[in-house]
N, C-alpha and C positions, 0 to 999 in steps of 0.2 A: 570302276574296278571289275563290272561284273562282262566287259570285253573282253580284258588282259583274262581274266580266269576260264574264260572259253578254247583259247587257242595257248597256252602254257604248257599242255601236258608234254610238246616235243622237248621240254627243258631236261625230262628226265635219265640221267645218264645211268646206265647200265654196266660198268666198265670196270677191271680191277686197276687200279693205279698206277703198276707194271704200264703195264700195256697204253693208259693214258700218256705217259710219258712220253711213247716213241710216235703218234699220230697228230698229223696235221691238226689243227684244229677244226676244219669245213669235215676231213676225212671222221673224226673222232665223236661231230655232234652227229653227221651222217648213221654211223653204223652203230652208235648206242640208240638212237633213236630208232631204227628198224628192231634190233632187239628188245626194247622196252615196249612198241606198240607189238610186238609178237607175242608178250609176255600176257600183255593185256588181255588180247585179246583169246588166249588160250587160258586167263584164268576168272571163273565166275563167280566166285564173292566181287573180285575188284569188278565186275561188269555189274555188281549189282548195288557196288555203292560201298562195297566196305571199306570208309576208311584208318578204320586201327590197321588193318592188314596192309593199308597205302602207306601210311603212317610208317610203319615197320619197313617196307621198302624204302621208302625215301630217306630215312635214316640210315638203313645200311650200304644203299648204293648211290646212291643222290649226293648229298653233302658233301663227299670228299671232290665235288669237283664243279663248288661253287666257292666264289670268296667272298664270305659273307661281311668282314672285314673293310673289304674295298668295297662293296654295293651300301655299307652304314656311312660309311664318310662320304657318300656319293649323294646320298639320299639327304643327308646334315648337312652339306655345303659349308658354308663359311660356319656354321656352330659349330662344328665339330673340332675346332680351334677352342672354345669355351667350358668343355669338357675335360675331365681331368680323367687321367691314366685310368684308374678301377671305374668311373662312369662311361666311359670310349668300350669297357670291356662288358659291362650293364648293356649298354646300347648295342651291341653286337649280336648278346645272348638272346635279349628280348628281340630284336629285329630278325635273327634267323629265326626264333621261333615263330613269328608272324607268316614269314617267306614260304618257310614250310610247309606249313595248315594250309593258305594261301595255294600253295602249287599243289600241294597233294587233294585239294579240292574240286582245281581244276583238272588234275590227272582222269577224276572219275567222272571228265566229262567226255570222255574219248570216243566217238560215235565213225568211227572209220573214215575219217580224214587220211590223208597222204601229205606226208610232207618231201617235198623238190628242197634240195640245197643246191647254193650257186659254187662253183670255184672259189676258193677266196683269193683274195689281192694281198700277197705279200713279199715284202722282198728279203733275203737274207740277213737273219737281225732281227728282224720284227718281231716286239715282244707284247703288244698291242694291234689286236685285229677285231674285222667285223666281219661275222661270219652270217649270209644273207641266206635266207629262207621262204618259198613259199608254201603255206597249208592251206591244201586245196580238199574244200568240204565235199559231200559227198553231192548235194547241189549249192549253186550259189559262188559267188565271185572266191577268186582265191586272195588270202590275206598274207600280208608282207610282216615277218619276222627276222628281224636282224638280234644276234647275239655278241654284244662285246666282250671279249675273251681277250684275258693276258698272260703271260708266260710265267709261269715259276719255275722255281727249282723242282718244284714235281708234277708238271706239265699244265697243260695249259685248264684255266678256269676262267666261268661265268662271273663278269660279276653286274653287267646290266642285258637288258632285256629291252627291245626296243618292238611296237606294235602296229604295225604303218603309222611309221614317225614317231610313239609317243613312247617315253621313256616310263615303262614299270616303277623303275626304281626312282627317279625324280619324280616322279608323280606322287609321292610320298612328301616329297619334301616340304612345300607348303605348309600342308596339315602337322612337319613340326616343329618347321618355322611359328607358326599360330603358340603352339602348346608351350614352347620355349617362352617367349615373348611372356604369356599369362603366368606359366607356373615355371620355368626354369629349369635346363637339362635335368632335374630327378623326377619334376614333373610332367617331363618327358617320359623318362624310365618307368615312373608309374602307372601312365599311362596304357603304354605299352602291355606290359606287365597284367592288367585288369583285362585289357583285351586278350590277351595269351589266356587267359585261367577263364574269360569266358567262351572262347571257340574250344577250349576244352571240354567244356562241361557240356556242349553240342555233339562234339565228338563221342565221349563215351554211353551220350542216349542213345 
């Protein structure tokens, strides 16, 4: 985990939802992503690590343009069939809240890297794409980021992460695979849940 948390920080969107709506998707990760490491890098609590104040961003600008929804049933696989309506909705809460802390950790790992986007490939209709990515560190090889992105009615959203080749969000699955199997989706949810309330208690030392 502590790869995906190095190179994360270009996830974070900058954007009002206006505006998200009318932009390609490649165009859209593009130019929030220039304005978010702009932001970065002109403000100095966040260069020094503050994350409540990360925090506070990524909630206000972040979230609206992930689906947190589609990356919990992604991450559940076949369990997420075993789940019932208000635990699907448990497992969503507790799983953005993960995602969050998660990226907003790696945000304040941002040491002046450059991120290259590619073209994307799509054809008319396409409501499902991969939006491909290199972050190129300041030395040392550049690393391959691709963004699964799908189309809604209020434009286009994250909902996997992919790290030369390895899937963020699958890479979860496993480990709740294991916890289902022992304790059962609540003991899933509680899980979850314990670890959310201890990166908490991290956070506000």
């Amino acid at each position: 985990m502590r790869y995906f948390r190095n190179y994360l920080f270009l996830l974070y969107f900058f954007v009002t939802p206006i505006v998200a709506q009318t932009l390609a998707p490649d165009v859209l990760a593009r130019s929030v992503t220039e304005d978010v490491l702009a932001i970065i890098k002109a403000d100095k609590e966040i260069q020094l690590g503050n994350q409540k104040k990360m925090l506070e961003l990524v909630d206000a600008k972040v979230l609206p343009h992930f689906s947190f929804a589609s990356m919990t049933q992604l991450a559940m696989g076949r369990n997420w069939r075993q789940a019932n309506v208000e635990q699907q909705q448990q497992l969503i809460a507790e799983f953005r809240t993960l995602l969050v802390r998660t990226y907003t950790a790696a945000l304040t790992q941002y040491k002046n890297q450059t991120v290259q986007y590619k073209p994307v490939r799509m054809a008319p209709g396409d409501t499902d794409v991969v939006v491909q990515s290199l972050v190129k560190p300041v030395s040392g090889a550049p690393v391959a980021v691709d963004l699964n992105m799908e189309k809604t009615d209020i434009g286009w959203k994250v909902y996997n992460v992919k790290i030369e080749g390895i899937s963020l969000v699958e890479n979860y699955r496993n480990t709740f695979n294991s916890e289902i199997q022992k304790n059962g989706v609540d003991g899933l949810i509680k899980s979850l849940a314990e670890k959310n309330r201890s990166n908490a208690q991290v956070t506000q030392k």
